[in-house]
N, C-alpha and C positions, 0 to 999 in steps of 0.2 A: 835810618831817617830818609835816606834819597827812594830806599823802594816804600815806605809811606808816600810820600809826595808823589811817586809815580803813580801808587794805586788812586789817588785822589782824581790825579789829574784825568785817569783812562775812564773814570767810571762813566757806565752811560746813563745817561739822561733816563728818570725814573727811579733809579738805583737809590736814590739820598733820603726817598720821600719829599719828596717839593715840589712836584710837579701833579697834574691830574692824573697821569700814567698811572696803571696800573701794571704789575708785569711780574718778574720772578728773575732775582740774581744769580748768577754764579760765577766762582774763585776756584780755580787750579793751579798749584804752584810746583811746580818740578824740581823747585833747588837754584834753579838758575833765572827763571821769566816764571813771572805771574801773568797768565790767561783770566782774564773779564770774561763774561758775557751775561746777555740779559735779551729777555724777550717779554713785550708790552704790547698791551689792549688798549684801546680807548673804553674809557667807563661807559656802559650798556650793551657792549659785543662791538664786534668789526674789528678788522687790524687795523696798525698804525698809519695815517694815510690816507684812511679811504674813509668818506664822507655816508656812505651805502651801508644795509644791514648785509651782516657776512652774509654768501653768495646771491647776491639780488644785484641786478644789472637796470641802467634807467631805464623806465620804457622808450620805447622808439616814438617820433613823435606822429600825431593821428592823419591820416591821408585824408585827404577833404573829401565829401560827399559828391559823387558825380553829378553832374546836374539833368535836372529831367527828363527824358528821350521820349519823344513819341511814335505813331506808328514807322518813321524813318528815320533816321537818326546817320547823319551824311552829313562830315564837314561843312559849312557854305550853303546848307540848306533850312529852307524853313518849311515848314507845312502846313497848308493851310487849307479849312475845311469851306465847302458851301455854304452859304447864307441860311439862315432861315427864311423863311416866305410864308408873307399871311396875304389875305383878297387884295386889301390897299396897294401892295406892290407891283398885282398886275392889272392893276389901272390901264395900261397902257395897250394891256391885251385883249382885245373887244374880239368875241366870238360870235360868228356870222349869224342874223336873226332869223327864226325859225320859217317857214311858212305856213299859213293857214287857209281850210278851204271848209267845204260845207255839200251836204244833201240834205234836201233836194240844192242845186246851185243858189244859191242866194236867196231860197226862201225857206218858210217853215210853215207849218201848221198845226194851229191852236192844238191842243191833248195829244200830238202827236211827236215823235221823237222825229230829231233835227241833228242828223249825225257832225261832229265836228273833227278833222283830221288836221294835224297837223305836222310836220317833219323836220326833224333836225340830225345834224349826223356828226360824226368825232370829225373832230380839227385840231390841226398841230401848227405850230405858230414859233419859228425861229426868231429867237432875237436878242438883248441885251439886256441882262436886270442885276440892279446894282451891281454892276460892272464886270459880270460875268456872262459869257455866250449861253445862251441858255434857250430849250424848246419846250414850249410850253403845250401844254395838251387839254383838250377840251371833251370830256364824253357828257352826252346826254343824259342826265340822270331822272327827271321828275319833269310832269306838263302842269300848270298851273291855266285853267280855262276860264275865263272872265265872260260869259254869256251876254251880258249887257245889259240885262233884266234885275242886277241888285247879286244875283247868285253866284258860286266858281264853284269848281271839284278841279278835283286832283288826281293826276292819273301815270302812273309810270311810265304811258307809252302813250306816243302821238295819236294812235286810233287807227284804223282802218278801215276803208270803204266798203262800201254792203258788199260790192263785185268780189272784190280781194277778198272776204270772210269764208265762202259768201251766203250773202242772206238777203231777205227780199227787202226791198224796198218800204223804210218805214219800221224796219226792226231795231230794236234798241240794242245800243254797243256800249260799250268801254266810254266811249266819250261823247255819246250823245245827251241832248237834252233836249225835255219837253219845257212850252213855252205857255204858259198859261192866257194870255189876252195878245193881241192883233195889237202889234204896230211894229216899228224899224227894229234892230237890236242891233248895237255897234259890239262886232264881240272879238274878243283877241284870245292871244297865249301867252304867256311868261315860260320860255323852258329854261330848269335851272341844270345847269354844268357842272361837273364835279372837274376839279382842275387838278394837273399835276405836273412836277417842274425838270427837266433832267437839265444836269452841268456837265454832262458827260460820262455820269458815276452812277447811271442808272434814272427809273422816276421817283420822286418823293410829293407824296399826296400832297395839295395843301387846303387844311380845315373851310369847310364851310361852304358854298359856293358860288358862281358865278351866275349871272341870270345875263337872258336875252327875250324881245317882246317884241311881237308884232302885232299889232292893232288895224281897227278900220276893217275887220270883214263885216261889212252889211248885213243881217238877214230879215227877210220882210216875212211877218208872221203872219200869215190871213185864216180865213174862217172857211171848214170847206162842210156843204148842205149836200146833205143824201139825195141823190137823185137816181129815178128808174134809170137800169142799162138795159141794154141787149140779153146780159147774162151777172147773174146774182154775184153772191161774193163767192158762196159756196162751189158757186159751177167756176167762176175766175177768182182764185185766193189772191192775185198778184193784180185785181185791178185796181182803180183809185179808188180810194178810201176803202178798201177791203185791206 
């Protein structure tokens, strides 16, 4: 009766069936001591203990997502690009107005070409735009000629004098014009600038362009009447009205 009671007492948990354990007993007895033993699962796999399916370890937990780097990526630093720039922002930047001149000087003649010249040249212009150091550039792009008669043309380049071509006196160019009737013609220029902006990181075009106008050149159109010379046109190509 006392090694009953002992064996009651030893058995291990599972052993009775009362428990959810599932497992496997065993009894060895020598004559002198009864040996228990037992080994137990938790129902659906894994040993005793452990919360895990047999050999699975928790995962580690997730390292957070770096945050975004740009072209430098320096403790303490930020980076920060140049502006954009449209015409409106260089308000401030007025490029020098062209000049304009004429042959003959200041007059013209009815059916007859009235050459027009005008000159403009690149400019760079240091200075502040939205608040950045900044040099601005000016080239020459397009002549817009305002006759003063009603008419304009358009011409890529200011013109050139008969000398500079050269060609005689009265030859039609690039930017002359005939006048059809006798009186004043108030005539100008428009030249339009193509602009571009550097912060130090190079230039960067910006759309569209800038304009500059000078007015007020006079030309007085008169009527010119064949009259006998010395020597025909034939014998002087280069005289008046020849």
């Amino acid at each position: 009766m006392l090694l009953a009671a002992q064996l009651v007492a030893s058995t291990p948990a599972g052993c009775d069936g009362g428990t959810p354990w599932q497992g496997e007993c065993t009894v060895s007895n020598s004559g002198t001591s009864v040996d228990l033993g037992a080994s137990a699962t938790r129902p659906g796999g894994g040993d005793a203990g452990s919360s895990h399916p047999e050999g699975a370890l928790p995962a580690p937990p997730a390292e957070p997502a770096p945050p975004p780097c740009g072209p430098i990526c320096r403790p303490g630093y930020t980076v920060e690009s140049p502006p954009d720039v449209t015409l409106a922002d260089l308000a401030s930047f007025v490029p020098a107005s062209p000049s304009l001149s004429g042959e003959p000087a200041g007059f013209g003649v009815v059916g007859m070409p009235t050459n027009l010249v005008a000159a403009a040249s690149e400019q760079w212009m240091p200075g502040t735009l939205l608040g950045w150091d900044v040099v601005v550039r000016f080239v020459p792009a397009g002549f817009v000629f305002d006759h003063g008669d009603g008419t304009s043309a358009y011409s890529s380049t200011g013109g050139l004098s008969w000398a500079s071509i050269p060609a005689a006196q009265f030859t039609p160019t690039a930017t002359s014009h005939v006048y059809r009737e006798r009186g004043t013609y108030s005539v100008g220029v428009t030249v339009q600038y193509a602009a571009s902006v550097d912060f130090g990181r190079g230039w960067r075009p910006v759309a569209g362009f800038v304009t500059s106008t000078t007015g007020g050149y006079d030309v007085r159109v008169v009527e010119v009447s064949t009259a006998l010379v010395d020597r025909s046109c034939a014998e002087d190509p280069t005289g008046p009205g020849c």
